[in-house]
Predicted model as a PDB file, atoms N, CA, C, CB and O in Angstrom, pLDDT in the B-factor column:
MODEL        1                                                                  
ATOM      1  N   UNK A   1      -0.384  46.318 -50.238  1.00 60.00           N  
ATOM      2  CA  UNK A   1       0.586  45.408 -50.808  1.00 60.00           C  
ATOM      3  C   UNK A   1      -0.157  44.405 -51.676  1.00 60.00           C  
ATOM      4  CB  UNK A   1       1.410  44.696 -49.703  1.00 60.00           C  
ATOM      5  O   UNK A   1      -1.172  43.821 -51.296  1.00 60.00           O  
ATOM      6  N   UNK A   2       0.595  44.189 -53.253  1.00 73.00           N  
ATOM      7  CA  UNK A   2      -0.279  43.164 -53.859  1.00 73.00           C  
ATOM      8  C   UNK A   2      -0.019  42.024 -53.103  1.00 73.00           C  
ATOM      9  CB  UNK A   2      -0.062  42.905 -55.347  1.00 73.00           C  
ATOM     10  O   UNK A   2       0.492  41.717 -52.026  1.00 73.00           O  
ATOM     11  N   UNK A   3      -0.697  41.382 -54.308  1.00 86.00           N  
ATOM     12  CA  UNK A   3      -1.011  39.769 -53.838  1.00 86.00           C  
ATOM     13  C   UNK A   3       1.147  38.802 -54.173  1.00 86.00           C  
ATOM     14  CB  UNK A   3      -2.935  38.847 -55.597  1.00 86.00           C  
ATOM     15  O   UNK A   3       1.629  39.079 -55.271  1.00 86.00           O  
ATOM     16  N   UNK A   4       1.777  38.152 -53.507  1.00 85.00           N  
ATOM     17  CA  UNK A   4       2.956  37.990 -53.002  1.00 85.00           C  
ATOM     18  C   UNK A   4       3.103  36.782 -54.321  1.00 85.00           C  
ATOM     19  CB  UNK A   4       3.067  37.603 -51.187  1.00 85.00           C  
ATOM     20  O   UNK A   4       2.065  36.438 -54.885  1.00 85.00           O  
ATOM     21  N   UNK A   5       3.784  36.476 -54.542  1.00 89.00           N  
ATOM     22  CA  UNK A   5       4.535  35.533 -55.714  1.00 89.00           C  
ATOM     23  C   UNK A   5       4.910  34.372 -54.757  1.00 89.00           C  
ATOM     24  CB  UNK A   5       6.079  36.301 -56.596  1.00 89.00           C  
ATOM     25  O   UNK A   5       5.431  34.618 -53.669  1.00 89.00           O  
ATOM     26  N   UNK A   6       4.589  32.843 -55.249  1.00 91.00           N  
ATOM     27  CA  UNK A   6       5.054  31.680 -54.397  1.00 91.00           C  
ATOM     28  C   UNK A   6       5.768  31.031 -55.240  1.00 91.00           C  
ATOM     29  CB  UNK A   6       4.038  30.788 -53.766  1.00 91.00           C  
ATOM     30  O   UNK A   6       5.372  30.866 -56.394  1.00 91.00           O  
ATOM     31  N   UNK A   7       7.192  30.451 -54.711  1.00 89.00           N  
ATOM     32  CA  UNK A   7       8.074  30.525 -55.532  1.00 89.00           C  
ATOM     33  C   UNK A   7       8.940  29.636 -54.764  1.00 89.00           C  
ATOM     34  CB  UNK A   7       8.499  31.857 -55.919  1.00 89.00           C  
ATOM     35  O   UNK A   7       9.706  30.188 -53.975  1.00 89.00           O  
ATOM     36  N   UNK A   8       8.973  27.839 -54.881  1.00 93.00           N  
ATOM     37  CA  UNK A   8      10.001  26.997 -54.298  1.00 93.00           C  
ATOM     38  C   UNK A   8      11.443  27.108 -54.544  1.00 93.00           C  
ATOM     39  CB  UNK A   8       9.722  25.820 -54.607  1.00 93.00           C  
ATOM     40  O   UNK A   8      11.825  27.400 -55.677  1.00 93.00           O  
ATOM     41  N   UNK A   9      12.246  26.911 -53.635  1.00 92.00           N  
ATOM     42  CA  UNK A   9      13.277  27.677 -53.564  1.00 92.00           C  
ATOM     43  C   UNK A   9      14.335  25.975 -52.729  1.00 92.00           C  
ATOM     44  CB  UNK A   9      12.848  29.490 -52.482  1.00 92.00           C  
ATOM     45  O   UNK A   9      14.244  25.330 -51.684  1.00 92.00           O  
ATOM     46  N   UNK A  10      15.100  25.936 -53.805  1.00 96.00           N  
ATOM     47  CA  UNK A  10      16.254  24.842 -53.432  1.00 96.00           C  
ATOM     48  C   UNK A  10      17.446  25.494 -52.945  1.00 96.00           C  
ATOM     49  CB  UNK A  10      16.718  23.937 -54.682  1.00 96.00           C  
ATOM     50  O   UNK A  10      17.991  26.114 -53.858  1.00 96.00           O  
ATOM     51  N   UNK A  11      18.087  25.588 -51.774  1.00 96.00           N  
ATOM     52  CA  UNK A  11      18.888  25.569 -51.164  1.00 96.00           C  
ATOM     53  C   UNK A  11      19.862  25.138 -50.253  1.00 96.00           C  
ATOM     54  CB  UNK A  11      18.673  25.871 -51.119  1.00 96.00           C  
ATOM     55  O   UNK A  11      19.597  24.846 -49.087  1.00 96.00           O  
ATOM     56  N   UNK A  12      20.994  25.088 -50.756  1.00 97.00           N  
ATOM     57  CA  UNK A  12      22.156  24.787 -49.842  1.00 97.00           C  
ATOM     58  C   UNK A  12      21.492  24.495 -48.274  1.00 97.00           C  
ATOM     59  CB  UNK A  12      23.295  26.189 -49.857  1.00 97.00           C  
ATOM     60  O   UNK A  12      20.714  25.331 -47.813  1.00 97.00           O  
ATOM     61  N   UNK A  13      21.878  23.147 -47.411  1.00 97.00           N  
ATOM     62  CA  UNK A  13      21.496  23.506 -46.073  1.00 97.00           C  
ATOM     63  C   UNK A  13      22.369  23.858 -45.013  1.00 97.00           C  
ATOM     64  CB  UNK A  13      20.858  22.604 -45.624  1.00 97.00           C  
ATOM     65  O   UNK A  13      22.104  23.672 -43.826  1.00 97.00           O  
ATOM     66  N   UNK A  14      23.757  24.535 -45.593  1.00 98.00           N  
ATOM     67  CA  UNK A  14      24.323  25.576 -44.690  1.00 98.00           C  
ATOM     68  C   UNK A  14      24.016  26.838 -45.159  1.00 98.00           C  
ATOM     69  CB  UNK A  14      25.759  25.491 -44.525  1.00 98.00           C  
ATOM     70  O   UNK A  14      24.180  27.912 -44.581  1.00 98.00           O  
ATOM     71  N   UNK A  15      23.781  26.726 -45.721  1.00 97.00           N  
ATOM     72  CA  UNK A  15      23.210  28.431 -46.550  1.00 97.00           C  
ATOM     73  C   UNK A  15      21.791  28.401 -45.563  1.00 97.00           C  
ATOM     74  CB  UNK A  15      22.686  28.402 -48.973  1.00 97.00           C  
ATOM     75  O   UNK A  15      21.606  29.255 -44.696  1.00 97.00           O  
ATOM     76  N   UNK A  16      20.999  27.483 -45.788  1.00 97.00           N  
ATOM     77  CA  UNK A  16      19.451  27.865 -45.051  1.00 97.00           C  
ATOM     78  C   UNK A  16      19.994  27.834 -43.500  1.00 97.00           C  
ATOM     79  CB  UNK A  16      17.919  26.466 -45.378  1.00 97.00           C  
ATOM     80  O   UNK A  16      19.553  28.762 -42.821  1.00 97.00           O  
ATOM     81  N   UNK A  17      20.776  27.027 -42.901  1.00 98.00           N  
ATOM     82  CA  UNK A  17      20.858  26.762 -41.372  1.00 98.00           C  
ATOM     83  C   UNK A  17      21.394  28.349 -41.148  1.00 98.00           C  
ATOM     84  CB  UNK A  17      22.063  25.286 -40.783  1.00 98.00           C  
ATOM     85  O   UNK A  17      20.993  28.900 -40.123  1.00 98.00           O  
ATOM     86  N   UNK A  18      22.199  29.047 -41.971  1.00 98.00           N  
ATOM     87  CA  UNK A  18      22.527  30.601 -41.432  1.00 98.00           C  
ATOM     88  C   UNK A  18      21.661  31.409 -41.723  1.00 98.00           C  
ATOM     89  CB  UNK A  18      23.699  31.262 -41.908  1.00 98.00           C  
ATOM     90  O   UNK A  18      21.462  32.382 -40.996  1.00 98.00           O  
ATOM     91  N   UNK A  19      20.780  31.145 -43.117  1.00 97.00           N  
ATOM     92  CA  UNK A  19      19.167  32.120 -42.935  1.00 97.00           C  
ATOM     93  C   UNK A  19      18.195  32.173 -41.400  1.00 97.00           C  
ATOM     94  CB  UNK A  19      17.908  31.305 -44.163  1.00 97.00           C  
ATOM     95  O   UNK A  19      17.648  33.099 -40.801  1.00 97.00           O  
ATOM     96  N   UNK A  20      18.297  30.861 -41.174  1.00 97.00           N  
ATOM     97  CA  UNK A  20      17.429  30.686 -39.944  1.00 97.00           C  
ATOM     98  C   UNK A  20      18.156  31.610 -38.782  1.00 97.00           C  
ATOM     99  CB  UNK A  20      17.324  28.978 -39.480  1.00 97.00           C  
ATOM    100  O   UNK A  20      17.716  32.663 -38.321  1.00 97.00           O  
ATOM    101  N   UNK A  21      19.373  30.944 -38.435  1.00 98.00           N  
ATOM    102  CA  UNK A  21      19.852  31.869 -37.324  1.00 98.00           C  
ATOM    103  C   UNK A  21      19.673  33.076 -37.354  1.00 98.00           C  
ATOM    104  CB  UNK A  21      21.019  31.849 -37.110  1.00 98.00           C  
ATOM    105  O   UNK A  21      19.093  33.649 -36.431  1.00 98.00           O  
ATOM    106  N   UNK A  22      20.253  33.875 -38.697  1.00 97.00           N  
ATOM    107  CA  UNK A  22      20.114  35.657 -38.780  1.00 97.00           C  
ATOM    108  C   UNK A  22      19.055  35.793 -38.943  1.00 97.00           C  
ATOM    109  CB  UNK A  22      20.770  36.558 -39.828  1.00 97.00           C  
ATOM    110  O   UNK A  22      18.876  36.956 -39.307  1.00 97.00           O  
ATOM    111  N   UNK A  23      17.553  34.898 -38.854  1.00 97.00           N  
ATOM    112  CA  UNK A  23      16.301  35.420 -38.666  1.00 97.00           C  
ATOM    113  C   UNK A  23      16.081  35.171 -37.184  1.00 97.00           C  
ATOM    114  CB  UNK A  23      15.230  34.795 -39.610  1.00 97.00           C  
ATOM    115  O   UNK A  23      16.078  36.051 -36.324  1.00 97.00           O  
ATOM    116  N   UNK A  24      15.953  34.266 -37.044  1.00 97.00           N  
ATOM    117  CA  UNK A  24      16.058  34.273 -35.587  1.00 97.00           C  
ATOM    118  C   UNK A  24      16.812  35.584 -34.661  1.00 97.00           C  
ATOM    119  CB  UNK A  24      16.820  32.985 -35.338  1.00 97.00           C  
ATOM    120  O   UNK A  24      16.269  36.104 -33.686  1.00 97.00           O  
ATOM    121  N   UNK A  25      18.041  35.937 -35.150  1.00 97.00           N  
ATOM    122  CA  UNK A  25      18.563  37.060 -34.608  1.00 97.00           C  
ATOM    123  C   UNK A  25      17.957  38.249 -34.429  1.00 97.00           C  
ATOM    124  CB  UNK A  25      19.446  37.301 -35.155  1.00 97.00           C  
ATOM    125  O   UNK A  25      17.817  38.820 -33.348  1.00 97.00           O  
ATOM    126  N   UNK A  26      17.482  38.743 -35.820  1.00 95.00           N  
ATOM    127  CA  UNK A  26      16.764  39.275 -35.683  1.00 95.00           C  
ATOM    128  C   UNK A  26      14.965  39.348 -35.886  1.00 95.00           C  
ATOM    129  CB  UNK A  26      17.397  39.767 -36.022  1.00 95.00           C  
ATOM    130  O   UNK A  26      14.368  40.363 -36.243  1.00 95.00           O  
ATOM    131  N   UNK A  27      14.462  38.317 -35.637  1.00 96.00           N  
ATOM    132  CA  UNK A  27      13.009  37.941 -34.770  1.00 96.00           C  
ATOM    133  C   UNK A  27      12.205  38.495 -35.636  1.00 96.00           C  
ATOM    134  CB  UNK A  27      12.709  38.567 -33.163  1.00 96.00           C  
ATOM    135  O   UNK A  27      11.422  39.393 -35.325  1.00 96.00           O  
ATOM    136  N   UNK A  28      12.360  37.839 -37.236  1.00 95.00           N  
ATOM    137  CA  UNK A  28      12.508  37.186 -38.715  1.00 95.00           C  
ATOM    138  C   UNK A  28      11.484  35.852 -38.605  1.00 95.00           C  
ATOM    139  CB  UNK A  28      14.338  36.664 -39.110  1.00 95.00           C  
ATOM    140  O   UNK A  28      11.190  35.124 -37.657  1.00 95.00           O  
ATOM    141  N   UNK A  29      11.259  35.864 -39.390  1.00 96.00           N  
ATOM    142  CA  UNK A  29      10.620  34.439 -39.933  1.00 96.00           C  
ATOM    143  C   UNK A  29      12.282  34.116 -40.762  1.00 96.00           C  
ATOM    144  CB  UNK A  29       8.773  34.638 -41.294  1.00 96.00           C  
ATOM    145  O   UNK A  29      13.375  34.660 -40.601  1.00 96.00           O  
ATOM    146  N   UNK A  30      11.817  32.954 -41.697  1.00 96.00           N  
ATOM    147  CA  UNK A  30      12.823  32.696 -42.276  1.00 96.00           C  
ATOM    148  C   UNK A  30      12.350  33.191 -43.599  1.00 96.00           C  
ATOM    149  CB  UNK A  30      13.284  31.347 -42.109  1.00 96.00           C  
ATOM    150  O   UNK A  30      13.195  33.824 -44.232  1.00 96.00           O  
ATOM    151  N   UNK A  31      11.241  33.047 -44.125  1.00 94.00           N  
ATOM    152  CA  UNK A  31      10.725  33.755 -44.964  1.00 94.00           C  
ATOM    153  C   UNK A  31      10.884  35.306 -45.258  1.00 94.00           C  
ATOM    154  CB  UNK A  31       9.708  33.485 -44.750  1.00 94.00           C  
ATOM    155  O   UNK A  31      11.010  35.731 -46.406  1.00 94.00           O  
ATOM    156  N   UNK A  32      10.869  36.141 -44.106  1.00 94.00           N  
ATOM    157  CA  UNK A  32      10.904  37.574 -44.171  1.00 94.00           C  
ATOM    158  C   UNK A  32      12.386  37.799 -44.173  1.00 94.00           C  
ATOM    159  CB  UNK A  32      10.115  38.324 -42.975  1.00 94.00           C  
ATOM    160  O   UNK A  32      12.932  38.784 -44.669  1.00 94.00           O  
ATOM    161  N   UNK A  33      13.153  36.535 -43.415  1.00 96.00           N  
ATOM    162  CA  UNK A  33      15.003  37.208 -44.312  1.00 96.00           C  
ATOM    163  C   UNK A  33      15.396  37.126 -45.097  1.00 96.00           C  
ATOM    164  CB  UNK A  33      16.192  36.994 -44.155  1.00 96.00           C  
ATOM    165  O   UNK A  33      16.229  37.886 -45.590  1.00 96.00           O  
ATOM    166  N   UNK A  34      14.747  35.719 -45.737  1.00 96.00           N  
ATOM    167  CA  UNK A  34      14.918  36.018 -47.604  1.00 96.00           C  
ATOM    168  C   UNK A  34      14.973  37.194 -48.370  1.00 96.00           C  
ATOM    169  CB  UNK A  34      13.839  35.535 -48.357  1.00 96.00           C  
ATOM    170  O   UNK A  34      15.715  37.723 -49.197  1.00 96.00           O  
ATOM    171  N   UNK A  35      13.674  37.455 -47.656  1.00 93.00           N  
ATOM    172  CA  UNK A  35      13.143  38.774 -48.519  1.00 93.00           C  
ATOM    173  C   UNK A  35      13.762  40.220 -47.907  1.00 93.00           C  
ATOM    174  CB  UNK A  35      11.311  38.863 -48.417  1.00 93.00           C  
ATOM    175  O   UNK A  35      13.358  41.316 -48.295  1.00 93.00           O  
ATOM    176  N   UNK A  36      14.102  40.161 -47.577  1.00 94.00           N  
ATOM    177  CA  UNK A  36      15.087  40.989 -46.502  1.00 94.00           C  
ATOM    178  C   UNK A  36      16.334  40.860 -47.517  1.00 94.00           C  
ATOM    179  CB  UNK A  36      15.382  40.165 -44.666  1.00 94.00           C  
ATOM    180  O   UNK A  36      16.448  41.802 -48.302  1.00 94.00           O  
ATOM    181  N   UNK A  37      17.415  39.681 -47.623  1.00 95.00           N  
ATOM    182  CA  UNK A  37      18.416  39.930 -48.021  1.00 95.00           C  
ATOM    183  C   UNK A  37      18.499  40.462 -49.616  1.00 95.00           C  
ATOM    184  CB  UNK A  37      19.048  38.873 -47.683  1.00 95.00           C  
ATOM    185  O   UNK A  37      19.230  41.313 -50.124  1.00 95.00           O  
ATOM    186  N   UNK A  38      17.214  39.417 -50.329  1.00 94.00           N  
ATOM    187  CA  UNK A  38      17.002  39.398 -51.496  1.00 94.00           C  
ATOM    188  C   UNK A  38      16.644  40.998 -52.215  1.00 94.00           C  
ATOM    189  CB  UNK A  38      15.978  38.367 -51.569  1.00 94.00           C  
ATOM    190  O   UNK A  38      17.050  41.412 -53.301  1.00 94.00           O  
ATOM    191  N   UNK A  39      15.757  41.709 -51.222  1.00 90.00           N  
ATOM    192  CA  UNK A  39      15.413  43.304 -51.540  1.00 90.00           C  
ATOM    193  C   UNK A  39      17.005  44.435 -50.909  1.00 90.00           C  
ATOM    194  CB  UNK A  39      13.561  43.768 -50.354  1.00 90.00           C  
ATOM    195  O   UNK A  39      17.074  45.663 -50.962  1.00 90.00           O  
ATOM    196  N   UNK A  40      17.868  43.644 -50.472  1.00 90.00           N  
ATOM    197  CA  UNK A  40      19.038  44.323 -49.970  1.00 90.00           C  
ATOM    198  C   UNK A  40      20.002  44.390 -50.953  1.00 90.00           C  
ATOM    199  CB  UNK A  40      19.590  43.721 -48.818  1.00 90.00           C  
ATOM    200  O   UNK A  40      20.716  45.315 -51.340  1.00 90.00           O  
ATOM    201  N   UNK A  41      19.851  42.810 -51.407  1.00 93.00           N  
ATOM    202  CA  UNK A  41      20.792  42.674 -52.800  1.00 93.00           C  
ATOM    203  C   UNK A  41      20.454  43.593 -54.145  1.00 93.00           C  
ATOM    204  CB  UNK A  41      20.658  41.089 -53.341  1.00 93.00           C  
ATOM    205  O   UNK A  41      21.250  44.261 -54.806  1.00 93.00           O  
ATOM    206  N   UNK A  42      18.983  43.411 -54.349  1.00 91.00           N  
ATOM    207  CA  UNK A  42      18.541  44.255 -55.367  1.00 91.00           C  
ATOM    208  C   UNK A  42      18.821  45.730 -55.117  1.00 91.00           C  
ATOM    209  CB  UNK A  42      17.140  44.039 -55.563  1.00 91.00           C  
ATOM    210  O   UNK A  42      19.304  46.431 -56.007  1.00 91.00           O  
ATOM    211  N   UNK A  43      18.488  46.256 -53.782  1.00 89.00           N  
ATOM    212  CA  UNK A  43      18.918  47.690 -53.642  1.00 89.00           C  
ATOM    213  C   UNK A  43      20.527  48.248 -53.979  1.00 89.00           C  
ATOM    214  CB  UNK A  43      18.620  47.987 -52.175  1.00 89.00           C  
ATOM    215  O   UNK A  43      20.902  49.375 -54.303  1.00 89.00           O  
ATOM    216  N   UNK A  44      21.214  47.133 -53.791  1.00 90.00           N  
ATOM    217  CA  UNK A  44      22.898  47.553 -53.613  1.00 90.00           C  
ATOM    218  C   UNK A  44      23.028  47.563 -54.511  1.00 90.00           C  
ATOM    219  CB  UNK A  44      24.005  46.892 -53.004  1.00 90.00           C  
ATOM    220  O   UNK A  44      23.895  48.396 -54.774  1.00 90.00           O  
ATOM    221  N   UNK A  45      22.407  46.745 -55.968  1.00 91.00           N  
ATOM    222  CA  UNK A  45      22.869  46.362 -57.262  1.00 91.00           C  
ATOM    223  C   UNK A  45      21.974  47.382 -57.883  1.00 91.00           C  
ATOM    224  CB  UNK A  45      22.709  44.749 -57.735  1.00 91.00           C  
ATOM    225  O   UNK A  45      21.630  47.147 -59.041  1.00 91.00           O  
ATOM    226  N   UNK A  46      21.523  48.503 -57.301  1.00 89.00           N  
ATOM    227  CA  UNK A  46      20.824  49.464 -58.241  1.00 89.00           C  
ATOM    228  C   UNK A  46      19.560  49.253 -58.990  1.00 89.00           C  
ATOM    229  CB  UNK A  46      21.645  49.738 -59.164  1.00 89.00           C  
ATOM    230  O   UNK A  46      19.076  50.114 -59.724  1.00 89.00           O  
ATOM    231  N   UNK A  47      18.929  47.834 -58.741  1.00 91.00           N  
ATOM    232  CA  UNK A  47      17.863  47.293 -59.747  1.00 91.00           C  
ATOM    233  C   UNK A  47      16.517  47.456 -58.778  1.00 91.00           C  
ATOM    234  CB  UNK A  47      18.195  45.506 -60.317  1.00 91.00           C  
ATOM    235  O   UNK A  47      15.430  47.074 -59.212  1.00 91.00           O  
ATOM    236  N   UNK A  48      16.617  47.963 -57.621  1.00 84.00           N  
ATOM    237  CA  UNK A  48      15.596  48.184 -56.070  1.00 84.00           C  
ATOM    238  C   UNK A  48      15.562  49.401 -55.723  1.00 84.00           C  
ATOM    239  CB  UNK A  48      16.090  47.476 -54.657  1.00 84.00           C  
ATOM    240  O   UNK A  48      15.491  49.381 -54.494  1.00 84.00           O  
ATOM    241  N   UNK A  49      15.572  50.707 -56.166  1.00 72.00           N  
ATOM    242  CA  UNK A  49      15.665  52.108 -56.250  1.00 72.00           C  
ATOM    243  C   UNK A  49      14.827  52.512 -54.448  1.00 72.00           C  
ATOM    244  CB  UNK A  49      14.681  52.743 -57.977  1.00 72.00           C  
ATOM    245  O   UNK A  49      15.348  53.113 -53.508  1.00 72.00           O  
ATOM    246  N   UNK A  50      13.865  52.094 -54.510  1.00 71.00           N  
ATOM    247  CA  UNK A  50      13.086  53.258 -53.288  1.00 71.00           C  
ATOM    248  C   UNK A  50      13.207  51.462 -52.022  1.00 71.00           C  
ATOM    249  CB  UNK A  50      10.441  54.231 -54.013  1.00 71.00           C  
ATOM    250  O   UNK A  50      13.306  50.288 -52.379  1.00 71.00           O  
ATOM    251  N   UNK A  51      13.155  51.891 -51.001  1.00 64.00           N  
ATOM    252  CA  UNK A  51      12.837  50.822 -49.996  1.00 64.00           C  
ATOM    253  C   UNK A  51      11.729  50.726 -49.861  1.00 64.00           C  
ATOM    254  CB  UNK A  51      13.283  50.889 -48.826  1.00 64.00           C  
ATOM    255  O   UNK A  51      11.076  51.120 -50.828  1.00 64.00           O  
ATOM    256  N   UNK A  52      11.077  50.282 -48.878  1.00 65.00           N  
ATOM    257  CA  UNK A  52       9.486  49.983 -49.085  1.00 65.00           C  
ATOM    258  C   UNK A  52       9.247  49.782 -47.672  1.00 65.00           C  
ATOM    259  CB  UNK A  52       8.982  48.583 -50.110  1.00 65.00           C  
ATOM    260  O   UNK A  52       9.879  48.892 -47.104  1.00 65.00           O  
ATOM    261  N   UNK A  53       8.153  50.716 -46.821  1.00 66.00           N  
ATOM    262  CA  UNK A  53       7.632  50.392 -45.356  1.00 66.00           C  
ATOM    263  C   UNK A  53       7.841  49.443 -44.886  1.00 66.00           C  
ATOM    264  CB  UNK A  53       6.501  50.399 -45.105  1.00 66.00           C  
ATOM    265  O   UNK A  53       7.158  48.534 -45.357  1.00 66.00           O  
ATOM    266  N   UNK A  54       8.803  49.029 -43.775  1.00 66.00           N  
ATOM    267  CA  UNK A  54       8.908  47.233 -43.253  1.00 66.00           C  
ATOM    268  C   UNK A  54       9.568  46.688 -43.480  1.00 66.00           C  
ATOM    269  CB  UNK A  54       8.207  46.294 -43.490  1.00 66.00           C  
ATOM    270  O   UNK A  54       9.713  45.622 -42.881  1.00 66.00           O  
ATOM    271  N   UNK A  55      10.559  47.146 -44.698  1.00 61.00           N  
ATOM    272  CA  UNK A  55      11.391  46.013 -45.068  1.00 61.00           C  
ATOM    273  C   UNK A  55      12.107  46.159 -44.147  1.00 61.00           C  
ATOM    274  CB  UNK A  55      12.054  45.892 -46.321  1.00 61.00           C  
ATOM    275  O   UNK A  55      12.656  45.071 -43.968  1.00 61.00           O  
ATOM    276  N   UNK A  56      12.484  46.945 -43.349  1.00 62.00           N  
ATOM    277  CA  UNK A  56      13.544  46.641 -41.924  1.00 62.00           C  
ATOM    278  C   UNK A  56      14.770  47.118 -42.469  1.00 62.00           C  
ATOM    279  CB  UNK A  56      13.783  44.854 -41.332  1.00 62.00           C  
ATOM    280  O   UNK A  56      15.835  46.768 -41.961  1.00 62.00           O  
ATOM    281  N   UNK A  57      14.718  48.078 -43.703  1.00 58.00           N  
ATOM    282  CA  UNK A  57      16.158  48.599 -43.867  1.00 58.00           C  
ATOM    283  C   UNK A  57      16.193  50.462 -43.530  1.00 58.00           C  
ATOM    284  CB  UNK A  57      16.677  48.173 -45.697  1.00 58.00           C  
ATOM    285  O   UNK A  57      15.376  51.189 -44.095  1.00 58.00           O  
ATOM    286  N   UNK A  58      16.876  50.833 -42.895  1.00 57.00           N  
ATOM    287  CA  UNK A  58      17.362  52.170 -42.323  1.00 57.00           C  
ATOM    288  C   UNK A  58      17.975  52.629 -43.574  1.00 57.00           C  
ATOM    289  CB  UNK A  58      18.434  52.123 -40.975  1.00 57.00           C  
ATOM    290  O   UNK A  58      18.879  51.977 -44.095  1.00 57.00           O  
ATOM    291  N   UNK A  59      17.456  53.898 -44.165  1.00 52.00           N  
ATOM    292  CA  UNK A  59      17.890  54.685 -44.900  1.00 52.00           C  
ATOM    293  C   UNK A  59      18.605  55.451 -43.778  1.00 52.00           C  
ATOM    294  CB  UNK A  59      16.909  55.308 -45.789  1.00 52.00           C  
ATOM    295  O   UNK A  59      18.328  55.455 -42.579  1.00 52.00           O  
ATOM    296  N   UNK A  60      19.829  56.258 -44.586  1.00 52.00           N  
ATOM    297  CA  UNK A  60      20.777  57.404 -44.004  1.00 52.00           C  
ATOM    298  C   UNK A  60      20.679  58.591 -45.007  1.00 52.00           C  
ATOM    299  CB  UNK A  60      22.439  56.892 -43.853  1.00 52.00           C  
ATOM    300  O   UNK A  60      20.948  58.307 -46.174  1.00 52.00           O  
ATOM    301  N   UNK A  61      20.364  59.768 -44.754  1.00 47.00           N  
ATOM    302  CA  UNK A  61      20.255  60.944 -45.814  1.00 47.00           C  
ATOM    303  C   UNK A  61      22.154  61.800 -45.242  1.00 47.00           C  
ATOM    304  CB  UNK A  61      18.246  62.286 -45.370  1.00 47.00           C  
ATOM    305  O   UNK A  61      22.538  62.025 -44.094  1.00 47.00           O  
ATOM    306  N   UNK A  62      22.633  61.966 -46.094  1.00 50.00           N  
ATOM    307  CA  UNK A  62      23.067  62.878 -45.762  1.00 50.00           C  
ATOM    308  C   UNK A  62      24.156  63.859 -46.779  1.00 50.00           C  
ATOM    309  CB  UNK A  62      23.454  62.397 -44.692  1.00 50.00           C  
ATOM    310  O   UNK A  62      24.840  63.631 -47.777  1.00 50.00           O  
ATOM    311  N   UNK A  63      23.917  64.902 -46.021  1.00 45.00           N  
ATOM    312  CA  UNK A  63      23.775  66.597 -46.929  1.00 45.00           C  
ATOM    313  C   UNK A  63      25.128  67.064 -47.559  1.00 45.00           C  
ATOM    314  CB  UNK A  63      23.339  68.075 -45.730  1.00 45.00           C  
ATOM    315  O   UNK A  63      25.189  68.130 -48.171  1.00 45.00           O  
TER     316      UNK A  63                                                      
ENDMDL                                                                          
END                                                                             
């Protein structure tokens, strides 16, 4: 994995207080659900083509 992009980030603090929880939920940093939702959004919107080891998203194949 390259070297990661640092990048301050202003947000809503009901928007961050529900990042935290659904990281917490699932046992997340708050950092890794960003990047979690942010590579989820890009995948759905077609602009994130392949997933990537770790990101914690379940591909489904089917025939």
């Amino acid at each position: 994995m390259g070297k990661r992009k640092q990048y301050p980030l202003r947000i809503d603090p009901e928007v961050w207080d529900a990042i935290l929880k659904w990281a917490a939920d699932d046992m997340r940093s708050a950092n890794a659900q960003v990047e979690f939702i942010l590579r989820k959004a890009l995948r759905d919107a077609g602009r994130l083509p392949t997933p990537r080891e770790g990101d914690g998203v379940v591909v489904e194949y089917t025939s």
